[in-house]
Jmol script that loads the backbone (N, CA, C; Angstrom):
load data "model"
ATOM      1  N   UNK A   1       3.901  -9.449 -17.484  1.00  0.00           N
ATOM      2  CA  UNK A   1       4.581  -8.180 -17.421  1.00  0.00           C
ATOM      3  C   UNK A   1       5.903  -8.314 -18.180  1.00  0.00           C
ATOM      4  N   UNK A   2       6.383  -7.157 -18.681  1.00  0.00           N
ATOM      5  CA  UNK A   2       7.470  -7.166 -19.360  1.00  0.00           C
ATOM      6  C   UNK A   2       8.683  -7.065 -18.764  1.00  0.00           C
ATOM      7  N   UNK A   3      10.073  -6.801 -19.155  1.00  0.00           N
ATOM      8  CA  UNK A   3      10.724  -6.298 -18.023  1.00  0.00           C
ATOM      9  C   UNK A   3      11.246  -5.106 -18.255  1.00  0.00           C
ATOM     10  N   UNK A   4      10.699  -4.031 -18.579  1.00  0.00           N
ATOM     11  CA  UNK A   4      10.794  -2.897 -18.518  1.00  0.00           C
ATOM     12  C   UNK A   4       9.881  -2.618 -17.335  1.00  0.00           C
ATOM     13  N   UNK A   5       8.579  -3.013 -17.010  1.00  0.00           N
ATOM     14  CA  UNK A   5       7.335  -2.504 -16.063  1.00  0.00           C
ATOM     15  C   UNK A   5       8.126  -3.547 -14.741  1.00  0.00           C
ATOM     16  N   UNK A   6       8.946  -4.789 -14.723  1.00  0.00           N
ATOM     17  CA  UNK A   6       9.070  -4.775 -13.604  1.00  0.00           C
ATOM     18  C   UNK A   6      10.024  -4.206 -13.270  1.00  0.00           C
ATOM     19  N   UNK A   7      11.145  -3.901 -14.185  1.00  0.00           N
ATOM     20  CA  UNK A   7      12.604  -2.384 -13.942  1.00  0.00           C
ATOM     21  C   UNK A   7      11.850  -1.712 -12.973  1.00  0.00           C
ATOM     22  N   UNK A   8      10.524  -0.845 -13.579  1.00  0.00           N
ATOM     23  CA  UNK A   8       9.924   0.037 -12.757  1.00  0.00           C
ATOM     24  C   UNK A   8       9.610  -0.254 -11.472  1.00  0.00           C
ATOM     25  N   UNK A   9       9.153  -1.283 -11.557  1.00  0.00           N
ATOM     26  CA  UNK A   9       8.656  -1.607  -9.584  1.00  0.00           C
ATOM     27  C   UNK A   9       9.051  -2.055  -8.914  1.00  0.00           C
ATOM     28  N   UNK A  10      10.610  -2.561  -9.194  1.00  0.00           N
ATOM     29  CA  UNK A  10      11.785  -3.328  -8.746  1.00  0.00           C
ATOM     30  C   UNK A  10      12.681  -1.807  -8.465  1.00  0.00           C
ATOM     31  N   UNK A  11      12.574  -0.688  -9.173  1.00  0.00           N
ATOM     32  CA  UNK A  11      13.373   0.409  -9.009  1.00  0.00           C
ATOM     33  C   UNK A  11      14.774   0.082  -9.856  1.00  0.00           C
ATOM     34  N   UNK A  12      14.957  -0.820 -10.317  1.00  0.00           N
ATOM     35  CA  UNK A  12      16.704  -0.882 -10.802  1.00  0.00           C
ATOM     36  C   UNK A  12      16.590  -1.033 -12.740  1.00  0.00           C
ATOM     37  N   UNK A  13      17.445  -1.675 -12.925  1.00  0.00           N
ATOM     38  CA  UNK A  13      17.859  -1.519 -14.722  1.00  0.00           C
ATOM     39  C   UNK A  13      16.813  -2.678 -15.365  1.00  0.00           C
ATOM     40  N   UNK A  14      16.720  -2.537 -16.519  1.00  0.00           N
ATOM     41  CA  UNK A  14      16.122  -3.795 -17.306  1.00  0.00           C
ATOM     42  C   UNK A  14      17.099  -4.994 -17.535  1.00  0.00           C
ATOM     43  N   UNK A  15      18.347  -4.199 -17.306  1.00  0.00           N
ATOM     44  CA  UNK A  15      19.512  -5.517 -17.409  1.00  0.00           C
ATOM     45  C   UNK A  15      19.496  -6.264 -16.317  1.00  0.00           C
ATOM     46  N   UNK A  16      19.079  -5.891 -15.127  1.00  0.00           N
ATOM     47  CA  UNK A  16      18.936  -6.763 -13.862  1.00  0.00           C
ATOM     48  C   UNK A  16      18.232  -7.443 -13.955  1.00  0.00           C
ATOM     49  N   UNK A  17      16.865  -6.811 -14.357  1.00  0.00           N
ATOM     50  CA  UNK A  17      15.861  -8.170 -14.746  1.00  0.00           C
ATOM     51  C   UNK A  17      16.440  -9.051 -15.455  1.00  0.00           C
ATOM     52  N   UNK A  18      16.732  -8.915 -16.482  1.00  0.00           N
ATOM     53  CA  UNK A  18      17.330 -10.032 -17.496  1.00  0.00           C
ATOM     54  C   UNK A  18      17.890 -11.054 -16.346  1.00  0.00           C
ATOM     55  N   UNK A  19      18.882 -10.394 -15.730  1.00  0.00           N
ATOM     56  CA  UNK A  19      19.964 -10.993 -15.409  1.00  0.00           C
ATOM     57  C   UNK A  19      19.140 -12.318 -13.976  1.00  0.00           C
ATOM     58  N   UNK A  20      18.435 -11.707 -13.491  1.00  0.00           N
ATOM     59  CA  UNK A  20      16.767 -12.107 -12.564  1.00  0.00           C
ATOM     60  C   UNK A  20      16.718 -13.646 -12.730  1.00  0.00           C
ATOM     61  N   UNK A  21      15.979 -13.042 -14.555  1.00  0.00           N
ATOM     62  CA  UNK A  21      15.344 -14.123 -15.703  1.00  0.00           C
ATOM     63  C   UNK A  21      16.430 -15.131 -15.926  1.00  0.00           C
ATOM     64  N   UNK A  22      17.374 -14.499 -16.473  1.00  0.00           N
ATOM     65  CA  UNK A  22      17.876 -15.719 -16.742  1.00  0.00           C
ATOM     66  C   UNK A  22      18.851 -16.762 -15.506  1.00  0.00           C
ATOM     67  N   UNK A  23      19.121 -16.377 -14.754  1.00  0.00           N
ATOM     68  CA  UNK A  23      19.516 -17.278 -13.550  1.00  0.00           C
ATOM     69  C   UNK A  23      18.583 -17.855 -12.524  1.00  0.00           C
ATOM     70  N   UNK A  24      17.737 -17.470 -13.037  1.00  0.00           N
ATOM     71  CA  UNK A  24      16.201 -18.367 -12.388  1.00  0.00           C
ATOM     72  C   UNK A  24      15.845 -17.291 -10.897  1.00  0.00           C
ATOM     73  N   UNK A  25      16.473 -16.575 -10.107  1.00  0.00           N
ATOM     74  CA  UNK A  25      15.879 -15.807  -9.013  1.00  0.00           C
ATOM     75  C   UNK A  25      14.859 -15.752  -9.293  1.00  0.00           C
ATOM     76  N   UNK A  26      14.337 -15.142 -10.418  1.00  0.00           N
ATOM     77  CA  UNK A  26      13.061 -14.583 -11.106  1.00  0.00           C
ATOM     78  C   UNK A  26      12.302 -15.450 -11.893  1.00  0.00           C
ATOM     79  N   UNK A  27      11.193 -16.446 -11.565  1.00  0.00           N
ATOM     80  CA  UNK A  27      10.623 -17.120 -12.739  1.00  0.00           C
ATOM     81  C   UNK A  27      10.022 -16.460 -13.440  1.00  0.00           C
ATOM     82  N   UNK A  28      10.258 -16.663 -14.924  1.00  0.00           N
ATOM     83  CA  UNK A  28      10.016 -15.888 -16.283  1.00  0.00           C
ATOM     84  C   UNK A  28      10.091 -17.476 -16.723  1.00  0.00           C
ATOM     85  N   UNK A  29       8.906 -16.780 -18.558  1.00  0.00           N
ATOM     86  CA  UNK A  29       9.201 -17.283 -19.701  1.00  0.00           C
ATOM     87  C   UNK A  29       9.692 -16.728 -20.540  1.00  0.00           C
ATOM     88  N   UNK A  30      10.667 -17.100 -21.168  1.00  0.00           N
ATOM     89  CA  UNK A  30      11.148 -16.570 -22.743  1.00  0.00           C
ATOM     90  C   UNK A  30      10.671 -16.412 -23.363  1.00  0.00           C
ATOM     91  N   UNK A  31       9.979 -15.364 -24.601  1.00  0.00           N
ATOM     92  CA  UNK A  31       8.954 -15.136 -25.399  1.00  0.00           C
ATOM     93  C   UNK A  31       9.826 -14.450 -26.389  1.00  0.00           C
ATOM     94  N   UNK A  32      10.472 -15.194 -27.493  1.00  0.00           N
ATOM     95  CA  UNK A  32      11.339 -14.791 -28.529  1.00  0.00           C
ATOM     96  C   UNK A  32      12.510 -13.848 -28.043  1.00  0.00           C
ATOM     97  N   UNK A  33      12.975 -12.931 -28.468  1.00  0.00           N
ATOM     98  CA  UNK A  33      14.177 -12.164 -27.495  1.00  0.00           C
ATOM     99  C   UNK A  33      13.836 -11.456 -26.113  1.00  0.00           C
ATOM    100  N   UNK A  34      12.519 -11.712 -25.617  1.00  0.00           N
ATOM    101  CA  UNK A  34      12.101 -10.811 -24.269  1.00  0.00           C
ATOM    102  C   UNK A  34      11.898 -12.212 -23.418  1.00  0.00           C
ATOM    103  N   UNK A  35      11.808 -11.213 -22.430  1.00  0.00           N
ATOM    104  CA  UNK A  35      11.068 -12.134 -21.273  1.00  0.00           C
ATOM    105  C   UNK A  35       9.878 -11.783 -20.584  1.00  0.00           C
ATOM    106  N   UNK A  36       8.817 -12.441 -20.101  1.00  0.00           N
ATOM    107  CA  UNK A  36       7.744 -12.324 -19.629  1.00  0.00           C
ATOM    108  C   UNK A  36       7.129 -12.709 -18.376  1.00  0.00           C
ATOM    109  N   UNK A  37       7.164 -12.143 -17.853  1.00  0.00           N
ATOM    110  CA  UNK A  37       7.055 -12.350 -15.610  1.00  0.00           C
ATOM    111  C   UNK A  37       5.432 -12.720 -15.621  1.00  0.00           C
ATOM    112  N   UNK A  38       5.322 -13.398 -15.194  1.00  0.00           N
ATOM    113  CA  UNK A  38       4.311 -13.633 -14.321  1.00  0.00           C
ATOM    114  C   UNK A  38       3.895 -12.586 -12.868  1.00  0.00           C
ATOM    115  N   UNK A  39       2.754 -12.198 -12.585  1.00  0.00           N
ATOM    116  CA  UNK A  39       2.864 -11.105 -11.359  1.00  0.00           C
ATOM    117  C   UNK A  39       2.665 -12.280 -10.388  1.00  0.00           C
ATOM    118  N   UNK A  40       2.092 -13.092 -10.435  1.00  0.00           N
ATOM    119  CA  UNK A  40       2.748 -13.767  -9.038  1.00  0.00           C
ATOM    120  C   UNK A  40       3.765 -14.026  -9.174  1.00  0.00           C
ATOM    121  N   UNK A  41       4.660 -14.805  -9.976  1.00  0.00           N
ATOM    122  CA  UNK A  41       6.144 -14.883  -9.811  1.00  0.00           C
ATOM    123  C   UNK A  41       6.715 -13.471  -9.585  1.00  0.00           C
ATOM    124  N   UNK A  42       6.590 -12.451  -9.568  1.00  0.00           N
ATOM    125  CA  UNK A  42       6.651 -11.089  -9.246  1.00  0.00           C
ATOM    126  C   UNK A  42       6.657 -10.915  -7.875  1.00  0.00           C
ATOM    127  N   UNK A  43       5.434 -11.356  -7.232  1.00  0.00           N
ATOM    128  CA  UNK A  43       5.057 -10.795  -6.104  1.00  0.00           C
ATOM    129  C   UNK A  43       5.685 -12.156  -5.194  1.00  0.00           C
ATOM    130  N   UNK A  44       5.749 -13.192  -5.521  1.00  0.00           N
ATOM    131  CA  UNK A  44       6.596 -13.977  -4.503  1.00  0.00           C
ATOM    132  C   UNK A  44       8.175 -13.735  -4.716  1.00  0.00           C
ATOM    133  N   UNK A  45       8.687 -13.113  -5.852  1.00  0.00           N
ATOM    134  CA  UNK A  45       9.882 -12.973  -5.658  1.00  0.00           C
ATOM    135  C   UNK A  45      10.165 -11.981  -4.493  1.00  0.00           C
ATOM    136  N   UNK A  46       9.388 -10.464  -4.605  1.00  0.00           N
ATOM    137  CA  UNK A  46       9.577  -9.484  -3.769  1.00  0.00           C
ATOM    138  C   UNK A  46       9.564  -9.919  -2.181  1.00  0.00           C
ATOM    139  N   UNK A  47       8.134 -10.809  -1.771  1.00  0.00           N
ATOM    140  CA  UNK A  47       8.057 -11.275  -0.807  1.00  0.00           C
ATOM    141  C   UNK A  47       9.333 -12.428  -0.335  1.00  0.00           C
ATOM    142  N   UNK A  48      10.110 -13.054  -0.656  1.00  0.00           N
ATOM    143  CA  UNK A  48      11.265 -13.929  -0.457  1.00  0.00           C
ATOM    144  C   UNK A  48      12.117 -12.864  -0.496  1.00  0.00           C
ATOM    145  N   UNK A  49      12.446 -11.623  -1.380  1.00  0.00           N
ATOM    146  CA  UNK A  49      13.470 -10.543  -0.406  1.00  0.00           C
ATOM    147  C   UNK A  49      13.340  -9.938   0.719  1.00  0.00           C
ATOM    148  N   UNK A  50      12.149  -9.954   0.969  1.00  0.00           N
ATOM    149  CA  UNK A  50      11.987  -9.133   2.366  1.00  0.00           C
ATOM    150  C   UNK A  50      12.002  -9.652   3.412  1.00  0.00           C
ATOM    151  N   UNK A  51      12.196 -11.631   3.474  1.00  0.00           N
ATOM    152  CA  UNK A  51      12.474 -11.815   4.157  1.00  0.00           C
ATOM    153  C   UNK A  51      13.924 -12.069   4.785  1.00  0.00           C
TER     154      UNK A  51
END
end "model"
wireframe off; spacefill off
backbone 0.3
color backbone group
């Protein structure tokens, strides 16, 4: 997933994602100037906020 589609299902900015990505909260790979989520790294991030 990109991080525009997880902006969307996260509800907040694409700069948050970034910001996610690059401080590690969020495991991503770097894929030239973007970043690229994994949906399980997605779905265990969401699940570790809710708790």
């Amino acid at each position: 997933m990109n991080v525009n589609e997880v902006a969307a299902i996260l509800n907040c900015k694409a700069s948050t994602v970034c910001r996610l990505c690059r401080t590690g909260e969020l495991v991503a790979m770097k894929i030239g100037k973007g970043w690229s989520i994994p949906q399980s790294c997605l779905r265990d991030f969401i699940l570790k906020k809710m708790v």
